[in-house]
C-alpha positions as CSV (number, residue, x, y, z in Angstrom):
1,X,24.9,-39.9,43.2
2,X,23.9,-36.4,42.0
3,X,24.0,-33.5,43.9
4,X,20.0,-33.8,44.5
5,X,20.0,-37.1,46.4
6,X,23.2,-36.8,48.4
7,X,22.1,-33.7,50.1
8,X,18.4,-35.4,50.7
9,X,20.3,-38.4,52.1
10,X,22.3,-36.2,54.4
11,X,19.5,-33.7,55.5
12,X,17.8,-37.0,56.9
13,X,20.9,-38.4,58.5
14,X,21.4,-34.8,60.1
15,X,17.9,-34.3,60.6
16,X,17.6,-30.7,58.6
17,X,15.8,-29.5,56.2
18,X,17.1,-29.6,52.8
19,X,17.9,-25.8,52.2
20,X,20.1,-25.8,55.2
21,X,21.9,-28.8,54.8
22,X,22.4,-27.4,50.9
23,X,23.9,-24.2,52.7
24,X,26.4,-26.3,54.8
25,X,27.6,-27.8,51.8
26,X,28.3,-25.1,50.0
27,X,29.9,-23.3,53.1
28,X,31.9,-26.2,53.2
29,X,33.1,-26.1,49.5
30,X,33.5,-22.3,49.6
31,X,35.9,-22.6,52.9
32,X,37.8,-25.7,51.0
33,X,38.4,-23.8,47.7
34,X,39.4,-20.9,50.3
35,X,42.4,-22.8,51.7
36,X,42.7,-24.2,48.0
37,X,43.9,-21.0,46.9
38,X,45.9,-20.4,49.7
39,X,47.7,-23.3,49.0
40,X,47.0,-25.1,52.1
41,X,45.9,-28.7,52.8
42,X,42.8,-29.8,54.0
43,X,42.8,-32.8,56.3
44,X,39.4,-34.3,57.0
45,X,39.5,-37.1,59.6
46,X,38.6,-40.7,59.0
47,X,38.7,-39.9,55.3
48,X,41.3,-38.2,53.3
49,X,43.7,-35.6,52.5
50,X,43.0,-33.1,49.6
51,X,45.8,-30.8,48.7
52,X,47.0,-28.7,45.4
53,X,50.0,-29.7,44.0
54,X,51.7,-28.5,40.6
55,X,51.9,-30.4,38.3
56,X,55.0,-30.0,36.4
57,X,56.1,-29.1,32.3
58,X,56.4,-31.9,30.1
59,X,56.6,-33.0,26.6
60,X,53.9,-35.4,25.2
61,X,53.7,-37.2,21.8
62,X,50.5,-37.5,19.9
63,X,50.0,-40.7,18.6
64,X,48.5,-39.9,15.5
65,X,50.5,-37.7,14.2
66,X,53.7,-38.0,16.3
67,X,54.0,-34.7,16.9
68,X,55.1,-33.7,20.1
69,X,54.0,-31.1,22.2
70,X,54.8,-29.3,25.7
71,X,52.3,-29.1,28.4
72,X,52.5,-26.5,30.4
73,X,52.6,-26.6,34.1
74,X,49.6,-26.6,36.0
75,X,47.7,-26.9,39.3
76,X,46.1,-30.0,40.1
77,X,43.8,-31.4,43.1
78,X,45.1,-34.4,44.6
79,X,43.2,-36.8,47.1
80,X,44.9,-39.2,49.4
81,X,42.1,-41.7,51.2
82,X,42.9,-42.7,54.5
83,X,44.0,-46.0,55.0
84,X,40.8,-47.5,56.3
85,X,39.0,-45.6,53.2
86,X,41.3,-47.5,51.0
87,X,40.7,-50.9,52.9
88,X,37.1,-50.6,53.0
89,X,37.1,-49.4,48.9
90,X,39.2,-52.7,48.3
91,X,36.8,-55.2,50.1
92,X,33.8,-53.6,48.2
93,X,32.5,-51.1,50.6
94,X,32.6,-54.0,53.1
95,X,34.2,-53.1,57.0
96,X,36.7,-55.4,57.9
97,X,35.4,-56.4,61.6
């Protein structure tokens, strides 16, 4: 789904227009990368936890040549579905009940 047909599918869920749900959405990225950079976690309810972790030095080989060469550390963004998420995904987008 591009970015075009998920916010037309959600400004007829929500019932708004299609410039103000875009503006939602990108209020909502713009307050996630916010805490992002603070380093914070952001929880959302009924489906998952995003938060930044680092990522940490380490040596890698390349296959081809079998050279090896250290990675630097870096900043990564990790999601962690909730548990019913996960369920659901595993059944095939099918509830369980």
């Amino acid at each position: 789904m591009n970015n075009k047909s998920f916010i037309s599918e959600l400004s007829q869920r929500l019932g708004y227009i299609q410039e103000d749900t875009q503006k939602m959405v990108n209020t909502v990225i713009d307050v996630m990368n916010d805490v992002f950079q603070k380093g914070d976690v952001v929880v959302i309810p009924k489906f998952g936890t995003f938060e930044v972790r680092k990522r940490l030095e380490r040596i890698v080989v390349n296959p081809g040549t079998k050279q090896r060469m250290l990675v630097p550390p870096k900043l990564v963004l990790n999601f962690k579905p909730t548990p019913a998420v996960k369920e659901k995904l595993k059944n095939g987008g099918k509830d369980n009940g």
